[in-house]
N, C-alpha and C positions, 0 to 999 in steps of 0.2 A: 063957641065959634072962634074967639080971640086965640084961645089955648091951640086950638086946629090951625090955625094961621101961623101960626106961631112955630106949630112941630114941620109945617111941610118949608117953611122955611128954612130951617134948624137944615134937613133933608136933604133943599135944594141946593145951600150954599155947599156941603157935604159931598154931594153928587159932583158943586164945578171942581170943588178944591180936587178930589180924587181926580175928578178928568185932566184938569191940567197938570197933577202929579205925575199920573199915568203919559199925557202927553210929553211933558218933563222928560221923564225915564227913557219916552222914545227915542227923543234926540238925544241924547247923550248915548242911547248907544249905538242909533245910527252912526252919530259923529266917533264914538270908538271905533267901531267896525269900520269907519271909515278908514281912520287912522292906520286900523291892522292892516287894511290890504293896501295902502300907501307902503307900508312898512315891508310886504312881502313883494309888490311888486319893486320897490328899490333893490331888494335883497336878490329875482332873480335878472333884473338889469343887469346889475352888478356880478354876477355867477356869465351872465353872456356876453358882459362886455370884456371880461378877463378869459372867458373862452376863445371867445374869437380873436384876441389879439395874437395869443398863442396858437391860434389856428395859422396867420399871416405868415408864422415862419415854415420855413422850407420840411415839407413831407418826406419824411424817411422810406427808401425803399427796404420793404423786404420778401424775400421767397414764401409762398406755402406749404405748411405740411400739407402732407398727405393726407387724405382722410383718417379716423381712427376705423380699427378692422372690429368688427365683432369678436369680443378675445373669447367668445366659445365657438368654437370653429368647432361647430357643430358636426359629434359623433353622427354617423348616419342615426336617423329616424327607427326607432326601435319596431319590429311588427306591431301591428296591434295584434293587443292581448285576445286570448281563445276564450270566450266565456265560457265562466265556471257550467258544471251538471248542476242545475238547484236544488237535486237531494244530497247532492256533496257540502251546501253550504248553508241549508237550515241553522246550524249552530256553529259555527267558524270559533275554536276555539281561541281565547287570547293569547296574546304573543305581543311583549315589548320589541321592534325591531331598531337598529342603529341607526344615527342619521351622522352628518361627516359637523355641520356649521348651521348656526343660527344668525341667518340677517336682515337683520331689520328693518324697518323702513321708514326714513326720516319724517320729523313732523314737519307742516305741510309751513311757509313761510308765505305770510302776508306779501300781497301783492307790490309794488313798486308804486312810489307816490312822489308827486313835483315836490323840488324842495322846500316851496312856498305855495301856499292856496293858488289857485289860478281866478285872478277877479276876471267874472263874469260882466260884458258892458250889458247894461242893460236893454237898449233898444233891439229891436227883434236883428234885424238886417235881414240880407239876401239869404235864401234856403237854397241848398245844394243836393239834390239828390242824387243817392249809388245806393250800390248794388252788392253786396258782401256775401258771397257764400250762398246765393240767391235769396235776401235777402236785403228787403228795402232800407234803405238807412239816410239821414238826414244829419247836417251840419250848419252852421251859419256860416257860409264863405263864398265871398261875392267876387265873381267872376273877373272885378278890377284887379283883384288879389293873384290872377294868374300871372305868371315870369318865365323869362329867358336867363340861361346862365349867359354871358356875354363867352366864358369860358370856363372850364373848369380849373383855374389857376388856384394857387393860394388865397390871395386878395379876393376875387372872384364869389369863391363859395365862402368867404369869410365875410362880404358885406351883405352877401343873401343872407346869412345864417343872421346879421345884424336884422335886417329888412324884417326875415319871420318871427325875431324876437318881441317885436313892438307890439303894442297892445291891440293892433290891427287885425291880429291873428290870436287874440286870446277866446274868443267865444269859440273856434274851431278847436284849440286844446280843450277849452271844458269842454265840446259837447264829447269830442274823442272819449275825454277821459267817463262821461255821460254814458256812451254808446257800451263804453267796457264794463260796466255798471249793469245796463239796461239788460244786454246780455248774455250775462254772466262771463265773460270772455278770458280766458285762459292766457296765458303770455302768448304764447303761439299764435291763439288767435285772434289777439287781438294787434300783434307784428304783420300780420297777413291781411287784417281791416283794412288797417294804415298804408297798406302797399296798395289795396283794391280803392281806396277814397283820393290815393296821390294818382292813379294812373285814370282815372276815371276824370281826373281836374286836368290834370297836365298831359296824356296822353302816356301809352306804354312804353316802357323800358326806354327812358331815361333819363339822366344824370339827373333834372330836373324832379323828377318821382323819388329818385335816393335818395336827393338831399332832404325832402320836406317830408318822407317815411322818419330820415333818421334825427332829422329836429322834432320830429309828434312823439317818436317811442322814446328821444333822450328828455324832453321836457316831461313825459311823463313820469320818469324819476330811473329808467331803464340805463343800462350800460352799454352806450353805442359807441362807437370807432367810422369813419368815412376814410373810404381809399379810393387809391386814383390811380387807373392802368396806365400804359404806355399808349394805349389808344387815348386817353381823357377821358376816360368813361369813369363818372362817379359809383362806387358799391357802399352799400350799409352794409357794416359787421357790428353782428350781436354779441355779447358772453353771454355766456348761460352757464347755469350751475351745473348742468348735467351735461356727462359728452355727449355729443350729436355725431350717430353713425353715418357713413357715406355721405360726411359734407368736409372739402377741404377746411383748413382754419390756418388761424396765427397768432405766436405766442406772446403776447406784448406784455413784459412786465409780471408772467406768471398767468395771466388769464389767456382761456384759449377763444378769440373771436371767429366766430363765422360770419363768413363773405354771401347774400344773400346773391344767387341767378349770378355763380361767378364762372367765368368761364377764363380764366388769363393764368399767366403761371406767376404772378407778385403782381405789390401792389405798392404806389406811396402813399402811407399811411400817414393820417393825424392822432399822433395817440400821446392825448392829455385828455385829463377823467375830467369828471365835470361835479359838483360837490355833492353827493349824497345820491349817488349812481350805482344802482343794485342790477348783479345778474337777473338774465331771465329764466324763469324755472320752465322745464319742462313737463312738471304736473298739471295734468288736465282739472281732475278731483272733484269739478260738478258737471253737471250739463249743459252743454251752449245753447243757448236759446235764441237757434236761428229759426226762422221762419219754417212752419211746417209746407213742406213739398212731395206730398203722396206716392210714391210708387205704386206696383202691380205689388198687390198681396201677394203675401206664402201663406200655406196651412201648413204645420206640421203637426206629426202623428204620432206620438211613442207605441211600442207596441206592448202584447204580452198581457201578466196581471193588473198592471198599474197602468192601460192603456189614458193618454188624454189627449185633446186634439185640440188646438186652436189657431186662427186664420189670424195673422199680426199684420200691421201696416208698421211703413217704417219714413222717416224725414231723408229724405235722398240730399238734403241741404248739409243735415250732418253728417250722412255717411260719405259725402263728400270729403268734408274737412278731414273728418278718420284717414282720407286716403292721401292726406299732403300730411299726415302729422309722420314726425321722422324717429328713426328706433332712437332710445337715448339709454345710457344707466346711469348709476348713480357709484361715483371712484372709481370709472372706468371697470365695474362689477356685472358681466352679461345676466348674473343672475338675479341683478335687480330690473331688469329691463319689464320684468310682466309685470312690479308692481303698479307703472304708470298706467295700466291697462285693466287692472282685474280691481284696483282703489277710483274707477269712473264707472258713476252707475248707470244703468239702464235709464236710455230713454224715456218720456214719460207717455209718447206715444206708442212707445214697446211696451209698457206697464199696466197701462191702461187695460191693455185689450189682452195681454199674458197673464198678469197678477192676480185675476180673478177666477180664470180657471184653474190656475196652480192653487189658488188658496179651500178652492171649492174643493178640489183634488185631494188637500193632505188634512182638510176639515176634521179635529173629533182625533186624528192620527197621534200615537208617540212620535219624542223625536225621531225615532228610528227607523217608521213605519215612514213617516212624514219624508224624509231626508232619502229614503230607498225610491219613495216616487217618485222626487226631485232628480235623483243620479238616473233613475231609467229613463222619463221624459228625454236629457242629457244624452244617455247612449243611443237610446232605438229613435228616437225623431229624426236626429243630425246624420248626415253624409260623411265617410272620413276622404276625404284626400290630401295627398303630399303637397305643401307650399313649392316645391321644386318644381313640380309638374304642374304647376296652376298660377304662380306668381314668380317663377323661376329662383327664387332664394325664401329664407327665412321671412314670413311677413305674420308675425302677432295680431290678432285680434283684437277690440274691444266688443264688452257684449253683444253690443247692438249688430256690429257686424258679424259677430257667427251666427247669429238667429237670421241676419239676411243674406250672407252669401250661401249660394248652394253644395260647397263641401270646407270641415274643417278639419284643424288635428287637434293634436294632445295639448295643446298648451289651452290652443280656444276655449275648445272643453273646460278645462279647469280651471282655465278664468270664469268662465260663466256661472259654472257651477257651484263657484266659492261665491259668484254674484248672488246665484238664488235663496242658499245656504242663508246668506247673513240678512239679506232684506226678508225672508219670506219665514226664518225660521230664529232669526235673531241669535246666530251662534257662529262664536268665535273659529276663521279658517286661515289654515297656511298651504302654501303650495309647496310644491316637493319635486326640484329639479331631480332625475339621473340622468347620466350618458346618455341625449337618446331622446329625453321621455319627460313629460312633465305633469305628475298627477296633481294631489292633493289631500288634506286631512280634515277633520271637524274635531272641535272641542264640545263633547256632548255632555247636556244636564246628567241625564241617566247614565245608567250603565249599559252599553250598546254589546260588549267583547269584541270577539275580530283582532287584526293586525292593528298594532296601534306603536304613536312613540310617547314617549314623556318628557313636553320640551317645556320651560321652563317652569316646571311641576306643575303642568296641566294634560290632561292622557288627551293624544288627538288622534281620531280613528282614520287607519287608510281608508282612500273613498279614489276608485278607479273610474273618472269619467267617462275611457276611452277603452273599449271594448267591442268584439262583435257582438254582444247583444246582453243584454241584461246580466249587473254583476252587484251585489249588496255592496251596503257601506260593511267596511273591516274585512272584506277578500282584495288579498293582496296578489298579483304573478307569483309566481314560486322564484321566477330567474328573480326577481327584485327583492326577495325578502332577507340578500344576505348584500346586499348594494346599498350603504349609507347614501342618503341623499343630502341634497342642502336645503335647509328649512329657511323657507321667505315668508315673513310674519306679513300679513295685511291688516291694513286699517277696518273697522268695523265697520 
């Protein structure tokens, strides 16, 4: 009994020594942690108190460019193709055809992040609710926290921009930076949160929604610029990496900024960087996950041998946003413009209810067999109509929207189709500008034949999405077999 008294002893003191170790260990790194965010909130005091003094001096005026133009002043729309006789194309013999360039498509750059952690206060505070893209969204920002500019002067927006620096307004940065997270929120859309959370606190379009847009996206680690018209109307101007079609800008220093809802012919600008300030991309590259908002169903129906038919719902909240997101390329290149489109996958409520059918569809299939009822699905389901006569100019697709508007063309098409291709069949696709026209290829395991190219020693078979009515992969037009295209490599 002694020796038993003895071990639970031995045991207990064991158990305290450990717990007050462990207790030990805790505070000291609470008290680090503590230290670190001491340490990062001095650091971005200090980035905003040297901001805004250089805000205090006199705003430079300058003119705007013009928009940039789409520098493919797009050849008229080529007819659509006559589909082939299909006892002309049972066996399409092989043919390497010419292509003119291979371009690539840059790897995707980590999001934008504060120069320093954002400490979180810990008590809850006031909840703020909006409204994003029809979706409900939440912040801690208490209605004390709402302001007047006295003026739009220098001094002015340079003692507010002090005001939202303070730690008064740091649980609304983390939840922002939260929200972009929760999400998944794209630069774009998460500029366009920030604009919907300021106008919903402060009221619409103005000065006051610019300034506290362009203090949220530059504390978030973004490249912002504030300009001031000849009316005193405050604007946010973004950089981004990529050009942005059909939106004035200006050249400050080599980067091109955009003026957000501008309507003025110049602007006095503040243009000093802020430390560790990165363009905005305009890669989409996942899925936003705004709140599902149901439309009227479609059925679509391909016809023919490989008929398959399935009824899709779609989120009207994203297809939304699809319709504010602005054409962009990458080095002023029009021919990189479909990679932002055709590298964003399918909905997961588009997936859902398509994926299954398609996969029931090509069950047990070769690639080839597999990849021909994917291209028909593609040709016989879809409507073709001109963007001229339905959008009045050039307007791209993302998948989700050629599966729900009711006509599209050649480009949709071959974004989609390189979409199905790589989720449904796991294999390598580029797309294939001409004058006109924009198909696409596959990189097949097998040996498929057909029209095909050899682009960086990999054979990738033509694949015609857009046609009147059913056409295999590797039947190429005749007009286009002797027309190098430009090969746009996409992301897997």
């Amino acid at each position: 009994m002694k020796y038993i008294s003895f071990v639970l002893l031995i045991i207990i003191c064991s158990v305290c020594c450990t717990a007050q170790q462990t207790n030990t260990f805790r505070k000291q790194y609470d008290a680090f942690k503590q230290e670190k965010y001491s340490e990062y909130d001095g650091f971005r005091r200090k980035a905003n108190n040297e901001y805004v003094e250089f805000m205090r001096k006199a705003w430079v005026w300058y003119q705007a460019n013009p928009s940039f133009l789409m520098p493919l002043h797009p050849d008229p729309p080529l007819p659509v193709p006559l589909s082939p006789d299909l006892s002309e194309v049972k066996d399409i013999p092989k043919k390497l055809l010419p292509y003119e360039m291979v371009i690539v498509t840059p790897s995707i750059i980590e999001q934008a992040e504060p120069i320093a952690p954002v400490k979180e206060t810990l008590n809850i505070g006031e909840i703020f609710h909006f409204k994003a893209y029809g979706t409900e969204m939440k912040v801690r920002l208490s209605n004390k926290l709402r302001y007047n500019l006295r003026t739009t002067s220098e001094n002015d927006v340079a003692n507010q921009w002090m005001h939202l620096s303070n730690s008064d307004y740091n649980n609304l940065l983390y939840d922002c930076l939260a929200l972009r997270s929760q999400y998944n929120l794209c630069d774009w859309a998460y500029l366009n949160v920030l604009e919907q959370l300021a106008e919903a606190f402060l009221g619409k379009q103005s000065s006051e929604v610019a300034l506290l847009q362009a203090f949220l996206f530059n504390q978030s680690g973004y490249k912002v610029r504030l300009g001031r018209s000849k009316t005193n109307r405050l604007y946010v101007m973004v950089a981004s990496q990529h050009q942005i079609y059909n939106m004035s800008y200006f050249n400050l220093k080599g980067d091109c900024f955009y003026p957000l809802n501008y309507k003025e012919d110049g602007l006095y600008i503040y243009d000093n960087a802020f430390p560790k300030e990165q363009q905005m991309s305009l890669i989409v590259g996942r899925e936003q996950l705004f709140m599902d908002t149901e439309v009227e169903s479609r059925t679509l129906c391909s016809k023919g041998e490989y008929r398959v038919q399935v009824t899709l719902s779609f989120n009207k909240n994203l297809i939304d946003f699809y319709n504010t997101y602005p054409q962009s390329s990458i080095n002023n290149d029009g021919t990189t413009k479909w990679t932002f489109y055709a590298n964003t996958p399918l909905s997961e409520i588009v997936r859902k209810k398509l994926y299954p059918v398609l996969r029931t569809a090509i069950s047990g299939k070769s690639e080839r067999d597999a990849a021909n009822i994917l291209i028909n699905f593609v040709q016989t389901a879809l409507i073709y109509g001109y963007d001229d006569e339905i959008w009045g100019g050039d307007r791209p697709f993302f998948a989700d929207e050629t599966l729900y508007y009711p006509y599209s063309d050649c480009e949709d098409r071959a974004i989609l189709y390189s979409r199905l291709v790589r989720d449904l069949l796991h294999l390598e696709t580029v797309l294939l500008y001409y004058p006109g026209h924009l198909a696409m290829a596959i990189c097949f395991n097998e040996k498929v034949g057909g029209k095909s190219f050899l682009i960086q020693g990999k054979t990738y078979t033509y694949c015609e999405p857009t046609c009147t009515g059913y056409a295999p992969i590797g039947w190429c037009p005749k007009d286009l077999e002797t027309i190098p295209p430009k090969v746009v490599l996409l992301n897997d």
